[in-house]
N, C-alpha and C positions, 0 to 999 in steps of 0.2 A: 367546584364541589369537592368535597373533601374525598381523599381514597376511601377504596371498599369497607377498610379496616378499622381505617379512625374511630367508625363508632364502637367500638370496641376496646378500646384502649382505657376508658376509666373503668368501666367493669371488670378488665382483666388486672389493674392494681390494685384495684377492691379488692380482688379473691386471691391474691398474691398476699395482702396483706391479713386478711382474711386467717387465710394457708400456715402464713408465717407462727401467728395466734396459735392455731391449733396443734401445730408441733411442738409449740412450747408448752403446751397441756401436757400434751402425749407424751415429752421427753420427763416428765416429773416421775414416770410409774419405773416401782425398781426395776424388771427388767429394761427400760430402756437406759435406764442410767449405768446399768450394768454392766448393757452393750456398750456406753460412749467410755466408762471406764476403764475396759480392756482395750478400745482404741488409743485413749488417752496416755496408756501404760503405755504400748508400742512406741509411740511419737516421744515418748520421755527418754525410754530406752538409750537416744542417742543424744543423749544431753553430753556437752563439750567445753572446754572454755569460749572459742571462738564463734561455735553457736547460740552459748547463753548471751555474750555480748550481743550479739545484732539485735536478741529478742530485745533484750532489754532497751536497749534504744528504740524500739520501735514503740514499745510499751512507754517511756515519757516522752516519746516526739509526738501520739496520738492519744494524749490522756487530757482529763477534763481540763485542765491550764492550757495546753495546745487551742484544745478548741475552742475555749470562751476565748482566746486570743483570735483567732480565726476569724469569728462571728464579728466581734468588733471591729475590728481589721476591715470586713468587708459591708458593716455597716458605714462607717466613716466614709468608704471610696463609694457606695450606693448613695449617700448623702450630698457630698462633695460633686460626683458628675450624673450623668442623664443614661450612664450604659444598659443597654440593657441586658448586657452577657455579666456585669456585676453582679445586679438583681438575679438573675438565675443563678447565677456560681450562692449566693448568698442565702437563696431559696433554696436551693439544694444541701447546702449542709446544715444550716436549721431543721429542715425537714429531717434529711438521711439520719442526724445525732440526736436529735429529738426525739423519733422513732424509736429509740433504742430504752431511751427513757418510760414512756410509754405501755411499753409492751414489758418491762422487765419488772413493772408495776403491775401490769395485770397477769402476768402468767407466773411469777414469784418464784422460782426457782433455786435452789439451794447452791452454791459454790460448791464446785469439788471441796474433798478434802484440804484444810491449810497445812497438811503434811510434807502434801507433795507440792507444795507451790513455791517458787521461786522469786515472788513478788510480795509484799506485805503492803497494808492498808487497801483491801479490796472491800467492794460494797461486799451487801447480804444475798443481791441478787443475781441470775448467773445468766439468764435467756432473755434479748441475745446481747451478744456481746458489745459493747459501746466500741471499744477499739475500734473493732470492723467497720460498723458503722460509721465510725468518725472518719476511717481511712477510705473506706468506698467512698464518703458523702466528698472527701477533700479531689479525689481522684475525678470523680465526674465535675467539680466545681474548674479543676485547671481544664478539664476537656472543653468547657460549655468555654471558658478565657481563650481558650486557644483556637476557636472556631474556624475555620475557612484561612487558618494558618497553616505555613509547612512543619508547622510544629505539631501539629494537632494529632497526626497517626504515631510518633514515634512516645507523645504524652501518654494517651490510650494506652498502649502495649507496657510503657512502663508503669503504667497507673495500675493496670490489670497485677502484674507481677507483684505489685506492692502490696495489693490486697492477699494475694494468695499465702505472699510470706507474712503478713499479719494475722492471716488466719490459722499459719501452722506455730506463730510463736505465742497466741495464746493460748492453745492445748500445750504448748511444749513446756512456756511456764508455769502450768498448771492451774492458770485464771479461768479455765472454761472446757466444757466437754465438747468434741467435736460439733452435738449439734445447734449448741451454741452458735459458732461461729459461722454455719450453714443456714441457721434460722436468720444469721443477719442478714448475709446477702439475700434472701429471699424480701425481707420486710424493709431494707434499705429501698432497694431502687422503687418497686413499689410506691413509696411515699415520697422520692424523690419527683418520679413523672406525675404523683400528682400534684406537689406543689408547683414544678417548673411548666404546667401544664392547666393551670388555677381556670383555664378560661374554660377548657370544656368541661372541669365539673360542674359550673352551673348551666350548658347546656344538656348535660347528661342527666339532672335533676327537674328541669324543667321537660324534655322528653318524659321523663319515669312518671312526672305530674300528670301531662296532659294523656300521656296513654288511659292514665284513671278518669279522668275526666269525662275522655271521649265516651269511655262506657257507659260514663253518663249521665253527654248531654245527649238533647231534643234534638229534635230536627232541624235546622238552622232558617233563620228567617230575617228578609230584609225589611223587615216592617219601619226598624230602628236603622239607622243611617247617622256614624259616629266620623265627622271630617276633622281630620287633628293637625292642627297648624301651629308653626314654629310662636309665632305672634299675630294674631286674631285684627289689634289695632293699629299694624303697620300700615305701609302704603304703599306694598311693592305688588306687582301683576299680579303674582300667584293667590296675595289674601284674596285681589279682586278677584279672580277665578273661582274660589272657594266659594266664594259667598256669592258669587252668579251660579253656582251649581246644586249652593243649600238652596236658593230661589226655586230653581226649577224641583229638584228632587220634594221642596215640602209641599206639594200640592199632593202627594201620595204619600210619602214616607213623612215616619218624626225625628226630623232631621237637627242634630246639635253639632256646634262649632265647636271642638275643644281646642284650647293656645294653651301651649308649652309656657311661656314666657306671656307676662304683661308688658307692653314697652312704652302705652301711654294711658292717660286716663281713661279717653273719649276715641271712639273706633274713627280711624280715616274715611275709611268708607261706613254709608248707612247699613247695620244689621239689615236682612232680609225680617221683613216681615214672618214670624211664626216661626222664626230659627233660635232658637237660644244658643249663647254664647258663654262656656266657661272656661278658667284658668285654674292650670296645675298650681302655678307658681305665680304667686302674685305681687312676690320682692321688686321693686327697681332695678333695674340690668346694673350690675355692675362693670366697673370700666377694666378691672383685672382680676383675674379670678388666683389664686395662690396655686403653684404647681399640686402640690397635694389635693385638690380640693377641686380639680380639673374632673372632667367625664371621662370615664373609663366605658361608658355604655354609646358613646357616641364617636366614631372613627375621629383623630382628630385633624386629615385631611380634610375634612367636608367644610363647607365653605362658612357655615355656620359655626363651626365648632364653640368660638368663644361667648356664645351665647347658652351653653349649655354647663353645669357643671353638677359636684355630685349630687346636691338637692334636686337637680332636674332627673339626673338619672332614678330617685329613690320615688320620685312623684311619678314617672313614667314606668317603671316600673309598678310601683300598685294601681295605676289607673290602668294598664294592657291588662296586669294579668286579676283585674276586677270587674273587667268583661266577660260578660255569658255567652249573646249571643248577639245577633245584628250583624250589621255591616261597618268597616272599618277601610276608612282610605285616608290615606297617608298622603304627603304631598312633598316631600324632599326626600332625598337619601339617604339622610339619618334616619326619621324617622322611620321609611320604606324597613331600613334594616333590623329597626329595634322591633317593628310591628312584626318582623318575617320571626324574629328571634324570639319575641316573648309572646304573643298573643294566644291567646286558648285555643281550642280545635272547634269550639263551637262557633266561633264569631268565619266571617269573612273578612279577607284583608283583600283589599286592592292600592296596590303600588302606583302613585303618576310620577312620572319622569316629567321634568319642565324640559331637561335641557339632555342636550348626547350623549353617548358615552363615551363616550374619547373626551369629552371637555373636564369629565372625572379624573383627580389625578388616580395614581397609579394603585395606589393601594385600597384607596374606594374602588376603583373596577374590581380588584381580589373578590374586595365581599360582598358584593352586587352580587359575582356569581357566583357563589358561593350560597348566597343566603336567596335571594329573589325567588328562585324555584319552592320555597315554601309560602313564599302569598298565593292564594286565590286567583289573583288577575294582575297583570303588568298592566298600562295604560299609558300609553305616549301623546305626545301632541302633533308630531309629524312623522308623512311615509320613512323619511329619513331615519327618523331617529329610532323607529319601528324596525327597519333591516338589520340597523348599528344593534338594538339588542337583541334581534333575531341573531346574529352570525355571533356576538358575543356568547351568549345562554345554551345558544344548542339545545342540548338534549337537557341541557339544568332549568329549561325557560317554565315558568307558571303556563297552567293550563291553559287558559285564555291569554294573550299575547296580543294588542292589537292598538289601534289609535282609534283615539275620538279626540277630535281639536277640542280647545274650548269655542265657550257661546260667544256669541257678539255678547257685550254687556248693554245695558239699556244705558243710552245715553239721551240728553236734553233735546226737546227741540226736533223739528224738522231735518230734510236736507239743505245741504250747506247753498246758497245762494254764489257762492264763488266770484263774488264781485269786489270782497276789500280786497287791495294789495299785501298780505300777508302771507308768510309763508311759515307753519307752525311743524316744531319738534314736540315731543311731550316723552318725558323718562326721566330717572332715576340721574343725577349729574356725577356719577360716576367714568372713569376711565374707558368701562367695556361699551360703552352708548356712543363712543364716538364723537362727542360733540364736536370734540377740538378741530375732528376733522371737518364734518360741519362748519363751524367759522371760517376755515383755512379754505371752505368750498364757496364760502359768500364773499371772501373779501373778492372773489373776480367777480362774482354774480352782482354785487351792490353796484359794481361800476358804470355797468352797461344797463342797469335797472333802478336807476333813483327812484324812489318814490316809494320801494317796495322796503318791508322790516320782516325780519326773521328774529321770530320770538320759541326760547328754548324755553318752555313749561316744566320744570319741576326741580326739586332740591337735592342736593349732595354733599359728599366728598368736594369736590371738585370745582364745586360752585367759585370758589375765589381763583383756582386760577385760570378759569374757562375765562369771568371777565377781565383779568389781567390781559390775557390773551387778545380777546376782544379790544380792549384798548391800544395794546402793540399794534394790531392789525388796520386800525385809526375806524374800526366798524362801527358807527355812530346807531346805524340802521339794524344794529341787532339788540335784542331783549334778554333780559334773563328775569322773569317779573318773579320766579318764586314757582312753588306749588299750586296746584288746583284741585279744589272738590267738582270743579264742574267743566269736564273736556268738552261736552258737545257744546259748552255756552264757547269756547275756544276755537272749538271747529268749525261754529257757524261765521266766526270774524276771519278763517282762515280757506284762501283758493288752492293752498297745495301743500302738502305733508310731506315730512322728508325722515327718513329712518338711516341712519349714519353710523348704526351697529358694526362691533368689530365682529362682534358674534351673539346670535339671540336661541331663543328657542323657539317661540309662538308669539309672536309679539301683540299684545292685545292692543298697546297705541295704534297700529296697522290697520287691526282691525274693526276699529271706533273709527278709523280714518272712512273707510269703505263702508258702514254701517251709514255715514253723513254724507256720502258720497264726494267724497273728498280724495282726488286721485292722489299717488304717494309716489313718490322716488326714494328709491334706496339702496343701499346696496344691497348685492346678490352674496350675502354670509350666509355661514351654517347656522342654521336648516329655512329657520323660519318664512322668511322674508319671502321666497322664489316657491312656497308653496300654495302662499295667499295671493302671491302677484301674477299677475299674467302679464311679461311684458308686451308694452304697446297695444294694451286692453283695457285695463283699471289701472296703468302707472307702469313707468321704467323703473327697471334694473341695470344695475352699473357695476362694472367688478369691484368686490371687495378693496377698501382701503385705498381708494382712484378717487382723489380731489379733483383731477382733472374733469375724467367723467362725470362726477357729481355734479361738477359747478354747468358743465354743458347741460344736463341733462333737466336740469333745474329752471337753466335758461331758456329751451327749448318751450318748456310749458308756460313758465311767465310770458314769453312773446306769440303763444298760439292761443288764445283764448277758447277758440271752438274745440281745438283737441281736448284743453281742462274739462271742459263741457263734456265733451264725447265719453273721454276717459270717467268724468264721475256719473254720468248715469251706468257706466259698463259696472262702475265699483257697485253699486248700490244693487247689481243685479247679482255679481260676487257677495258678497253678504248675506244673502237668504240664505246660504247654505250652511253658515253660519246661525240662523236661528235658533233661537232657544228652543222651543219646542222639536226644532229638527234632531239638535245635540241632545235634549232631554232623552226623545226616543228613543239613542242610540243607548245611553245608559240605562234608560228601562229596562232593552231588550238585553243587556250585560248582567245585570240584578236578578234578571227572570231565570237568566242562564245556568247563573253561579247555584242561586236559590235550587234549581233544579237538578245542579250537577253534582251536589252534595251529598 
């Protein structure tokens, strides 16, 4: 969460710059000009050879050709590399010298007399002084270069002095009245932290919005139930999850799907009956997006990132903040964080976590906690993962903090009759699902078990060299047939299921496994697996990333058949708990919660 103060910090360079403005009013009436004159005198008084030199050097080392070199300068190395203490140092003196410009336009002020000025070709206007500004904006730009360097304090201290003595050499050469140069340093940095600080202006405007807002909206109401997914017609868990949850919620609510992204024509999974489904964005994914043209609304550690860019951010944006009222659940990180950051104060937002918090790299943890404490409700899938953002969030966690698994999803068909010799995977053929280790667990199991095939159900990455692999390993007895619309038609041909994740969150294959009564081995990874299993009840557990184990463990149940038995009626009694209408409950009673807690 941010310090005490942070919110304060664009409102205090608003009125810094604000400030700046009105002394440049103020310093136009004769008596004040009057006043800066007699100072002006003073400071002149000790005009010298050796002192008019310095002035004047400082006067064309920080004049408008210095700068517009400057700007270029750091335009070209902001182009060239990815720094971002460039971009700042470059944001800063655009802003600081810009400022100067700006303000000497709107508060118009006269130049001293050209009597006493020891400089020629000076503008018309006098407040504030561009020097200054140029010299402060250059002086914070080498500080921001010089960051977390041993250079950094002795830059500061000289940067600081440089400005002082630009400020006394342009009274001295009579280009400006002392408060000139006092009005700069006020309206310089000002505009500096807010350029070098671009990100909490627009949550400081969003704040100042919704505070109007909240006066007046309504009462909040879950009647409307808005589920917003990265891609609607994927085929990964989570869509499944979404659309088993609009299933249940639309027997009460008027439940809509919104996807970020279209990624094919025709939905993977069947629409719920009475759910509508719409898209932000309905382009074809592109395969690279141009650094320019990247999301700035979307962290771009998040795992998703390359699927977002700035047309996703300008559509998510008007779609959050064109919400009134309803309910709003988010289902990834990203979006958790854009929904925390932009959404109205009338709607409710509920955050699901699939996966830990520790599996988030380092800088998605920042703004999890950071931002999370402004949703409605957190919602996890496991006790696990529920502690991880308990100890994370603290005292920043949303009100309601808690798990609700997902449902069993409806699958084909009866229980599984566990009579072919089959042993079935079903996932994503990606790296993190283990497969490989999987194969490297069958080539002992195949040996001691002829007759039996091990088929890996679904498509990837990875798909060419899982059967590379398979071939090396001389596995004849394993499959990789492709994807499936229909797992329970998969599970009824298969007597035992096997999960070979390096790491999952809630895994719904698991739990279609148990739904078909189909006992599982898998390993014991974080979180998911050891929450649904109960070893040597509905299925073994094996430590993480142990082919040894695995292949025992595997072999164990192919050569018990009564255990299979024992074990998948025990599964199918684990599953109820699981039920839709059990899960649905759980969410009613969360909606009823919020609805009332508002």
């Amino acid at each position: 969460m941010r310090s005490s103060t942070a919110r304060f910090h664009v409102p205090i360079s608003v009125a810094l710059l604000a400030l700046g403005v009105v002394v440049g009013f103020a310093s136009r009436t004769p008596a004040w000009t009057a006043a800066d004159a007699s100072v002006s005198g003073a400071v002149q008084s000790v005009r010298g050879p050796w002192t008019t030199a310095v002035a004047q050097v400082l006067d064309v080392a920080f004049g408008n050709v210095a700068g517009a070199f400057l700007v270029a300068a750091l335009v070209a190395a902001a182009a060239v590399g990815r720094s971002r203490a460039v971009r700042r140092a470059l944001a800063a003196i655009v802003a600081g010298w810009g400022v100067s410009l700006v303000v000497k336009v709107l508060v118009d002020r006269p130049r001293p007399a050209a009597s006493h000025a020891l400089v020629q070709g000076l503008g018309p206007d006098s407040f504030p002084s561009g020097h200054v500004c140029l010299t402060l904006s250059v002086a914070v730009a080498i500080a921001l270069l010089t960051r977390k360097t041993r250079w950094h304090r002795p830059v500061v201290a000289a940067g600081g002095l440089l400005v002082i003595g630009q400020m006394l050499a342009r009274v001295y050469l009579g280009a400006h009245y002392p408060t000139d140069v006092l009005g700069s340093v006020i309206v310089t940095p000002a505009a500096i932290h807010l350029a070098t600080n671009a990100r909490r202006l627009g949550p400081f405007l969003l704040r100042a919005a919704d505070r109007r807002r909240a006066r007046r909206a309504g009462p909040p109401s879950t009647r409307q139930v808005t589920i917003l997914l990265l891609h609607a017609y994927g085929m990964g868990g989570t869509i499944r999850t979404a659309f088993n949850l609009a299933s249940s919620l639309s027997a009460d609510h008027d439940v809509e799907i919104v996807s970020v992204v279209r990624a094919r024509e025709r939905p993977f999974f069947p629409v719920p009956p009475g759910v509508r489904v719409t898209f932000l964005d309905e382009r074809p994914p592109r395969r690279r997006v141009p650094r320019l043209l990247r999301s700035r609304l979307i962290p771009r550690e998040e795992t998703a990132y390359d699927r977002f860019d700035l047309r996703t951010d300008l559509t998510l944006l008007r779609f959050l903040r064109g919400l009134r009222t309803g309910v709003l659940i988010t289902t990834r990180p990203g979006l958790n964080l854009a929904a925390a950051l932009l959404t109205p104060p009338g709607v409710i937002t509920i955050g699901q976590e699939h996966t830990g918090f520790r599996s988030h790299k380092r800088a998605v943890q920042k703004m999890i906690t950071r931002r999370y404490g402004r949703l409605d409700a957190l919602v996890t899938l496991t006790e696990a993962d529920l502690g991880a953002y308990r100890a994370a969030l603290g005292s920043r966690a949303p009100r309601h903090l808690l798990r609700i698994p997902n449902a069993a999803p409806p699958v084909s068909g009866g229980p599984s009759p566990l009579t072919a010799k089959n042993v079935l995977a079903v996932g994503r053929l990606t790296k993190v699902k283990g497969h490989d280790l999987l194969l490297r667990a069958w080539e002992q199991v195949s040996v001691s078990h002829p007759g039996w095939t091990l088929r890996i159900v679904g498509s990837g990455a990875e798909r060419t060299r899982l059967q590379s692999l398979a071939g090396e390993l001389g596995l004849d007895s394993a499959e990789l047939p492709g994807s499936s619309r229909d797992v329970g038609a998969e599970l009824d041909e298969a007597s035992l299921f096997v999960l070979s994740s390096r790491r999952e969150g809630f895994p719904m294959a698991v739990l279609e496994a148990l739904s078909k009564g189909v006992p599982v081995v898998a390993f014991d990874c974080p979180h998911g697996p050891g929450e649904l299993i109960t070893h040597g009840h509905d299925g073994l557990l094996v430590p993480p990333r142990d082919v040894d184990a695995m292949a025992a463990a595997i072999g164990l149940l192919l050569d018990d058949e009564h255990e299979r038995h024992q074990m998948g009626e025990a599964a199918l009694r684990t599953s109820e708990r699981y039920d839709r209408e059990v899960i649905g409950r759980r969410w009613a009673a969360l909606l009823a919660d919020l609805e009332a807690g508002r």
